[in-house]
PAMARNU-674752 format. One record per atom (N, C-alpha, C, O): x, y, z. Coordinates in steps of 0.02 Angstrom, whole numbers. Each point is the difference from the previous one (the first is absolute). Layout:
BEGIN
X,Y,Z
...
//
This chain:
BEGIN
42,-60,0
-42,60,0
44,62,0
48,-6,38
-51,66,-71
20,48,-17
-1,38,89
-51,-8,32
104,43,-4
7,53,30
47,30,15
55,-16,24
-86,77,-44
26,58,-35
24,40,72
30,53,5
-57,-99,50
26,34,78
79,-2,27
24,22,52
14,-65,-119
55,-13,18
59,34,-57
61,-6,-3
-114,44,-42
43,50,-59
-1,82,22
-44,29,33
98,-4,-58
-11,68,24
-38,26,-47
-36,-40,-30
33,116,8
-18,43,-62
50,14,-49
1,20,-58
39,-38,99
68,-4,-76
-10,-43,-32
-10,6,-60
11,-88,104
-12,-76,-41
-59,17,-72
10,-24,-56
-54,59,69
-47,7,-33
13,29,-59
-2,-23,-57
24,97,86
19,33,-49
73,-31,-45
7,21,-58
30,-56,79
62,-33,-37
-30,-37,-44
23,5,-57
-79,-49,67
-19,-46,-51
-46,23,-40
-29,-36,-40
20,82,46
-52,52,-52
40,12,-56
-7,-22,-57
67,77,87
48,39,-40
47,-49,-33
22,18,-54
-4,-75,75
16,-50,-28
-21,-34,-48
29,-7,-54
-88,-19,73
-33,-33,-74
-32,36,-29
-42,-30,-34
42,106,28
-39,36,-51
75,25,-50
-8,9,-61
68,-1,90
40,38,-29
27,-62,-54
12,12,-59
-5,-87,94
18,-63,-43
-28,0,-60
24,-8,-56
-107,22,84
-55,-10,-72
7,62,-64
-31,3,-54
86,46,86
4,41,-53
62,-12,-41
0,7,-61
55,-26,96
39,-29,-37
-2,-36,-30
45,-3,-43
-94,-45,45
2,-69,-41
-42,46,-55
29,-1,-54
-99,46,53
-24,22,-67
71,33,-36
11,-15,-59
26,52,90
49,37,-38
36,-54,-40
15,11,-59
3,-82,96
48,-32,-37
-37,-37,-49
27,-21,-52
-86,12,67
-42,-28,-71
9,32,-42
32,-21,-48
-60,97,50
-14,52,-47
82,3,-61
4,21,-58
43,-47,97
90,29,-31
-10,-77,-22
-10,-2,-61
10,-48,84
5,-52,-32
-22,-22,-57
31,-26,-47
-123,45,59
-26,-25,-76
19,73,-69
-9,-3,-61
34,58,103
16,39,-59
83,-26,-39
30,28,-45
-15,-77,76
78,2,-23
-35,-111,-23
35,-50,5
-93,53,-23
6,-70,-30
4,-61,52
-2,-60,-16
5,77,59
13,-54,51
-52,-59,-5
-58,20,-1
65,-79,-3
-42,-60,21
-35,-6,68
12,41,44
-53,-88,-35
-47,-4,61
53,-12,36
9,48,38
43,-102,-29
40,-46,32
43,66,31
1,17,59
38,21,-123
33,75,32
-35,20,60
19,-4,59
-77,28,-84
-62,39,40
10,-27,74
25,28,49
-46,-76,-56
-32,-35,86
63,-4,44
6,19,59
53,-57,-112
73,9,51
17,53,22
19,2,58
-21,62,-100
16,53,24
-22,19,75
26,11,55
-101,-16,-94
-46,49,86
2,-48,46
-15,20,56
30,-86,-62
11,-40,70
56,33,28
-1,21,58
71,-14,-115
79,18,55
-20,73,15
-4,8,61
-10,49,-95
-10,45,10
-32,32,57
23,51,26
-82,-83,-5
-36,17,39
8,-52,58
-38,18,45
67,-68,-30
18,-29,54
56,17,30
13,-17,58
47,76,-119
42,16,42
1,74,33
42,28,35
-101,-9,-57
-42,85,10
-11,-12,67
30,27,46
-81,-75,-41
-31,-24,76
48,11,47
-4,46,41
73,-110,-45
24,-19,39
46,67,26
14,15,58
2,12,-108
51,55,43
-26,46,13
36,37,34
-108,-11,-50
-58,50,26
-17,-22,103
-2,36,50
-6,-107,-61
-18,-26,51
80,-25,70
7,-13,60
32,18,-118
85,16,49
5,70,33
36,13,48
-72,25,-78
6,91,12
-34,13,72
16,19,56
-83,-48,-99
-51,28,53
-5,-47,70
-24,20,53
55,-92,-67
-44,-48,58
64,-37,-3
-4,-57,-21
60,78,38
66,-32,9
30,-45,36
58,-18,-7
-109,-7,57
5,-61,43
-69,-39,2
-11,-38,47
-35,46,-99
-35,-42,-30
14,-53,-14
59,2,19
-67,-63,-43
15,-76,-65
-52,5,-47
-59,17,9
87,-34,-62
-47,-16,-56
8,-62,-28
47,-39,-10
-104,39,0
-21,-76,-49
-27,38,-67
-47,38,8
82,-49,-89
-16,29,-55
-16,-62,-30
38,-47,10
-91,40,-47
-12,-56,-45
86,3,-77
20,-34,-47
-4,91,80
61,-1,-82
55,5,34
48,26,-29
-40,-49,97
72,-7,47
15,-42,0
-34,-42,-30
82,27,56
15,-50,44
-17,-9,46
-12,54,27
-5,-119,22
-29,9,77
53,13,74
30,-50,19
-24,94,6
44,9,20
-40,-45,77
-58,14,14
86,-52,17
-29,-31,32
-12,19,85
-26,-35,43
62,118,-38
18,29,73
-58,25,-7
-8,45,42
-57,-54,-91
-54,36,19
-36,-34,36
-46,28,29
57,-96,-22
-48,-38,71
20,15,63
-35,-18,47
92,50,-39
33,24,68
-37,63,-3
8,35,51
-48,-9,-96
-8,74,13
-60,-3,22
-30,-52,-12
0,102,46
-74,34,12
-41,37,-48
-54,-19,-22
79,64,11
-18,31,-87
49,-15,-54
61,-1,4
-108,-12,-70
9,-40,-55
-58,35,-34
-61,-1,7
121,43,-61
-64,24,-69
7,-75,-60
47,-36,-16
-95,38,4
-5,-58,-63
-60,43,-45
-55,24,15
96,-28,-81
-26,38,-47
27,-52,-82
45,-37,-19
-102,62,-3
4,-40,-70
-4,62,-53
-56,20,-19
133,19,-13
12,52,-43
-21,-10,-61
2,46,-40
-28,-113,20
-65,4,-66
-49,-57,-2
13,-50,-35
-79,53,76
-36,-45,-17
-32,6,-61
-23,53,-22
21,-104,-4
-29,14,-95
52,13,-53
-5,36,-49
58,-75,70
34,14,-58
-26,-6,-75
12,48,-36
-35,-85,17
-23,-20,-58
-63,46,-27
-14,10,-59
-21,13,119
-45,62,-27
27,74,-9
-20,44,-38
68,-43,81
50,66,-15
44,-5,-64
-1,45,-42
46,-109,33
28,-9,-73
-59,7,-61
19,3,-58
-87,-2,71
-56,-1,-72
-8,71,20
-58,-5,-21
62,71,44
-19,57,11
-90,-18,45
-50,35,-2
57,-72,21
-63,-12,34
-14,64,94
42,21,39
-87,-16,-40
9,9,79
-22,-19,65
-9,38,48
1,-103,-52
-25,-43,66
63,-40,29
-1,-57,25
60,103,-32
39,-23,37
31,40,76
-19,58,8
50,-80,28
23,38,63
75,-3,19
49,-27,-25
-64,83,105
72,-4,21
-5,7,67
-6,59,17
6,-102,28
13,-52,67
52,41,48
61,6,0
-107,15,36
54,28,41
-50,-2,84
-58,18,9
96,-42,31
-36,-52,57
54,6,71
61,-10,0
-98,27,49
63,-15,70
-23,-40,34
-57,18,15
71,-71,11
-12,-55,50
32,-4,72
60,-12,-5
-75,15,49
4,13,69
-13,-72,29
-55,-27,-1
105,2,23
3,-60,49
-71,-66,-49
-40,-41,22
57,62,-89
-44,-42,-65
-63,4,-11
-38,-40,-25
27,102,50
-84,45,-5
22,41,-39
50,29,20
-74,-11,-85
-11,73,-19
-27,57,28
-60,10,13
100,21,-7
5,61,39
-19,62,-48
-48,34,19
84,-16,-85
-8,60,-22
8,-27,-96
43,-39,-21
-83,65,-8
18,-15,-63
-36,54,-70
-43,43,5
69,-57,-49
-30,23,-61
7,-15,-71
59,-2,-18
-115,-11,-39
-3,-32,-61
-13,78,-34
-37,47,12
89,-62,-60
-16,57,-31
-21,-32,-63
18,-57,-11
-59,94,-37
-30,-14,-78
11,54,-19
-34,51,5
115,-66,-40
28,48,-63
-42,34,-63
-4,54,-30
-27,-124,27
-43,8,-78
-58,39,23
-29,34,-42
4,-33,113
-58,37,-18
-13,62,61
-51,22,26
135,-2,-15
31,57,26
-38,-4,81
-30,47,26
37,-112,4
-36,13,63
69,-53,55
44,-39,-17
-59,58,63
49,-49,60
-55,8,63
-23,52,23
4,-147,4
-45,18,62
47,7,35
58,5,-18
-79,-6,70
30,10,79
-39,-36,40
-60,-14,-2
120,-5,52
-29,-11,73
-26,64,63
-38,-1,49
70,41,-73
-27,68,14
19,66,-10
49,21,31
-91,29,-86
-75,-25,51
-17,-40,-43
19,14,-57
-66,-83,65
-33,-63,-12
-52,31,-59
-21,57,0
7,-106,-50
-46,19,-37
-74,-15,12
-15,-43,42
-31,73,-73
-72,-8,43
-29,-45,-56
3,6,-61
-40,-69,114
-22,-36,-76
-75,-3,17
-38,-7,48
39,18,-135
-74,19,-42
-45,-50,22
5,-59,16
-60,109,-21
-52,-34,-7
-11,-86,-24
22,-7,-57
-45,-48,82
-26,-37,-51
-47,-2,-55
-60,15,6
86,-33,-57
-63,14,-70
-57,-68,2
15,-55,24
-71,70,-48
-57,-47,11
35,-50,-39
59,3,-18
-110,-60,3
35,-58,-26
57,-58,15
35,1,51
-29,-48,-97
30,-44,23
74,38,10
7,56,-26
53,-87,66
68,4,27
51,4,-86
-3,-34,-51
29,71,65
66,9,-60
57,-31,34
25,31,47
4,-99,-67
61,-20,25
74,-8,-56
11,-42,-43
27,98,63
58,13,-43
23,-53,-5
-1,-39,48
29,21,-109
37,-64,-34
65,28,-29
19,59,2
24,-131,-39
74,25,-36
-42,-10,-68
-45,-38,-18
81,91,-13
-10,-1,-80
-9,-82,-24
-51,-21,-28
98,-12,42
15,-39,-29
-33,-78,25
-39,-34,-33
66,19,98
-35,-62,-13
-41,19,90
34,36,37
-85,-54,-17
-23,14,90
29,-38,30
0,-55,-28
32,56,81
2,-54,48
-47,-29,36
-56,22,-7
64,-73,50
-46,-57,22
-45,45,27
-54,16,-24
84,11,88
-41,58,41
-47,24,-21
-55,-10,26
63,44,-76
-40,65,-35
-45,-44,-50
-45,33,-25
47,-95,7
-54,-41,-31
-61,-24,61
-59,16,9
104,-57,25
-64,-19,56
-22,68,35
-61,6,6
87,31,11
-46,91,29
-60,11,-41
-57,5,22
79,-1,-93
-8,28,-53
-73,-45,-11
-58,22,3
75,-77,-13
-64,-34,5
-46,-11,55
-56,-16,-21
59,17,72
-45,-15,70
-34,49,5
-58,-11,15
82,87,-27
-22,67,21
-50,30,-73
-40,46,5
51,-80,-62
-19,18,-61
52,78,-18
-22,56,-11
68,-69,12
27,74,-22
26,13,-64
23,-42,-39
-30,112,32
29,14,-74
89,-21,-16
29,-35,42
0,54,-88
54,-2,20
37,65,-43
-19,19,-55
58,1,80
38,62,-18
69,-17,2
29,-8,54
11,-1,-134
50,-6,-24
44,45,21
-28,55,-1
115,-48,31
27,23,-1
76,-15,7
2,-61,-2
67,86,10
45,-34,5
36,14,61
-34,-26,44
74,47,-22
39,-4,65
-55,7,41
-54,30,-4
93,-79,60
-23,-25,68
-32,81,51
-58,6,21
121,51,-13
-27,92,22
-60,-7,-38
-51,1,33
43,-11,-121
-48,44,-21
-46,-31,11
-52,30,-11
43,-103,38
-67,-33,2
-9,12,87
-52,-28,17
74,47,18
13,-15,91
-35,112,-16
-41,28,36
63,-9,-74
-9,93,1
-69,-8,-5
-38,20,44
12,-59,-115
-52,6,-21
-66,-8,27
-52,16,-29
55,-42,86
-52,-42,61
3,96,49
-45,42,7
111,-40,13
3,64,35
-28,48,-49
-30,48,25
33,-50,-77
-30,75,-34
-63,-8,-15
-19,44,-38
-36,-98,57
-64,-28,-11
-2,-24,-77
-57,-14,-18
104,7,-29
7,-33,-57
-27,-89,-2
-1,-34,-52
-17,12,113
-24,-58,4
19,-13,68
39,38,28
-66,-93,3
-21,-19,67
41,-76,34
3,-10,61
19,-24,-98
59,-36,20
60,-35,-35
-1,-9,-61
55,-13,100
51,-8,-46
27,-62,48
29,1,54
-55,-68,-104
34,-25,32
65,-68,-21
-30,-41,-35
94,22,44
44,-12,-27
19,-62,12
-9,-12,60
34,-40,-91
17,-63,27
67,-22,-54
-2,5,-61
52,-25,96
80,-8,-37
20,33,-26
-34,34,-38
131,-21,45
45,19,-30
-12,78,25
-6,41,-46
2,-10,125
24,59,-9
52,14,76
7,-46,40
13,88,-31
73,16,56
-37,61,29
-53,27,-17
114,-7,84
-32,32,48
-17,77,-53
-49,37,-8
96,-40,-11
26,56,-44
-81,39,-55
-22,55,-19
6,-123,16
-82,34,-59
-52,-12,52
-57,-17,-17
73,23,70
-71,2,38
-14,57,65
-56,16,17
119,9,14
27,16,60
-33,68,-5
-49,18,32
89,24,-86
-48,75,15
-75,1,-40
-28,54,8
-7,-97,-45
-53,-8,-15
-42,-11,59
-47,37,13
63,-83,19
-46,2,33
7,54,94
-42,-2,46
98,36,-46
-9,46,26
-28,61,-6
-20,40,43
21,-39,-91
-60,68,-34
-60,-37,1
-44,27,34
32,-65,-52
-75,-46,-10
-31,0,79
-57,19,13
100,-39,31
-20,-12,84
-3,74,19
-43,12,43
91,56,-71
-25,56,32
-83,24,-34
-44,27,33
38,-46,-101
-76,28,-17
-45,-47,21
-53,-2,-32
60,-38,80
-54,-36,30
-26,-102,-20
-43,-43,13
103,55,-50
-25,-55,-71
18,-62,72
29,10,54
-64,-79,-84
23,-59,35
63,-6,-35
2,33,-52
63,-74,70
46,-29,-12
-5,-58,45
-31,2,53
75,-74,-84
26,-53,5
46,-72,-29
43,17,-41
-44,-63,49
13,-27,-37
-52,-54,-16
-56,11,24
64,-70,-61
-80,-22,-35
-33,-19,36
-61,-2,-7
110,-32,88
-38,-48,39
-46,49,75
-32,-20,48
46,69,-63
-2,43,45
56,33,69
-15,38,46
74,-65,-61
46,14,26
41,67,-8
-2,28,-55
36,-4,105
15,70,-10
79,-6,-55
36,-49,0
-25,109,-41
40,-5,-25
83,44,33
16,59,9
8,-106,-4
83,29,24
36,-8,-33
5,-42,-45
40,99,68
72,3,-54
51,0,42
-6,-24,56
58,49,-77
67,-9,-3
21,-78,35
20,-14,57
-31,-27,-112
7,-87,33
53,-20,-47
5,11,-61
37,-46,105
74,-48,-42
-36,-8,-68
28,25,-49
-106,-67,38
-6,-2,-79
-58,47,7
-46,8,39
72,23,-99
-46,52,-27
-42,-19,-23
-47,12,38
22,-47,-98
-50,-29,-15
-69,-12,39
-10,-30,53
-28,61,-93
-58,25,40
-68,-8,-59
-36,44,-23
37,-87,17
-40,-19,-71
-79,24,-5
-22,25,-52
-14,-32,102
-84,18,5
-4,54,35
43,18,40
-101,14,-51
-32,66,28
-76,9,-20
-27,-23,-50
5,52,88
-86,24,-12
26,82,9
53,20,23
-95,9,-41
-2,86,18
-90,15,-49
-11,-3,-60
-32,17,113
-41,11,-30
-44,38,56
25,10,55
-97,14,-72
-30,58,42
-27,-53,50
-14,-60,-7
15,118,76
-36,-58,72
-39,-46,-24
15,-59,7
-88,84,-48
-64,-20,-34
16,-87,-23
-37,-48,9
91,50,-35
26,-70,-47
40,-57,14
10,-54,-28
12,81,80
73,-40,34
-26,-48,47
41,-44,12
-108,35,24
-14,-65,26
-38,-50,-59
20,-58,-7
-60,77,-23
-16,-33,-64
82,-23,-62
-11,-44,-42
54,64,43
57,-1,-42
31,-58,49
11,-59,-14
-2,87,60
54,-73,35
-53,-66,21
26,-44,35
-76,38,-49
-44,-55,36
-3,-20,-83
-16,-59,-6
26,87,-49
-3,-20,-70
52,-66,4
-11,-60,-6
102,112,25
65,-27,1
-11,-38,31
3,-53,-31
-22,44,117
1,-71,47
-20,-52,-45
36,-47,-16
-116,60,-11
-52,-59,-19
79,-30,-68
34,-49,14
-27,75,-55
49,-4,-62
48,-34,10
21,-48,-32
8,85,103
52,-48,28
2,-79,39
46,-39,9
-116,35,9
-4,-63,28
-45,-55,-62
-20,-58,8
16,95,-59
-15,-51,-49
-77,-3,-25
-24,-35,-45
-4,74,81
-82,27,11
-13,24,-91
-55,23,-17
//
């Protein structure tokens, strides 16, 4: 569970100014790249080194006896000895940022004794960064059946059995921020994820998600922690109060074979 009782107003403000200033560098280095011909493969390598090494020495400046965990580091392993631990992911969506797309993000997250404490997702493409504070206010629910964000490409298990039990629509999109933002910006009502993701694509999503009120977990209903020897952190729910006991009684029944 998110608290924010153990971040200052700097923590806040660091991961604001942080992942909003990342998300501009990476448009700048798109913008120079595809004017000089560059390939997707150029593209995505770039803004991964680029912007993971923006972070890290932004976050050496400001928070100098911090640890970090970067999805584009190395793991330096004195961060389990530590108490605070930023873990930030400097391009979720690569592959939607290499197509000029903009449902991708930039992960910037502080964890306190493996609670998120302070965080922020910024969306380059559509010139916005939430916050943990101040917290974003979430919208209204719209009449009708539930909108549950999906991957472009193929859904995971999760988001099929939700998807079906609840009757929900589904709303296509690509990085993990832009589908975890999209629930926070009332763009649809749950998001929920099953295999292949790290602390790194989930950590400040769902700290912004837990400051605007949203449920967070993982599928079985267990709380989600970080900074653990394995990172790997594969399932998550993030969806409005309204959905989240109906969503995990979907996952239990799914999971026991029901």
């Amino acid at each position: 569970m998110l608290d924010t009782s153990r971040a200052t107003t700097d923590d806040h403000r660091i991961a604001a100014e942080i992942a909003t200033a990342a998300g501009q560098l990476l448009l700048s280095t798109r913008d120079e790249l595809v004017a000089k011909g560059a390939d997707q493969w150029q593209i995505k390598d770039a803004g991964d080194t680029y912007a993971h090494r923006f972070i890290v020495d932004r976050l050496a400046e400001l928070a100098p006896d911090d640890a970090v965990l970067s999805e584009e580091g190395k793991d330096d392993r004195v961060r389990l000895e530590r108490e605070r631990v930023w873990i930030v992911d400097p391009l979720d969506g690569t592959r939607e940022y290499s197509e000029g797309r903009s449902d991708w993000a930039v992960h910037v997250a502080l964890c306190v004794g493996g609670v998120p404490a302070a965080g922020a997702v910024a969306l380059p493409g559509l010139d916005r960064t939430l916050t943990t504070d101040p917290a974003s206010e979430l919208p209204d629910a719209d009449d009708g059946p539930p909108v549950l964000v999906v991957s472009r490409t193929r859904p995971p298990a999760a988001a099929v059995v939700v998807a079906e039990a609840l009757g929900a629509d589904l709303l296509k999109m690509g990085s993990a921020g832009a589908k975890a933002m999209a629930v926070v910006l009332g763009h649809a009502d749950i998001y929920a994820h099953s295999g292949g993701q790290f602390e790194w694509d989930s950590c400040a999503p769902v700290a912004v998600a837990e400051a605007a009120g949203l449920h967070t977990s993982r599928c079985d209903g267990s709380p989600l922690v970080y900074n653990q020897p394995d990172v790997y952190l594969p399932d998550l729910v993030i969806c409005r109060p309204e959905y989240a006991e109906a969503s995990l009684a979907a996952l239990a029944d799914a999971m026991r074979g029901g």
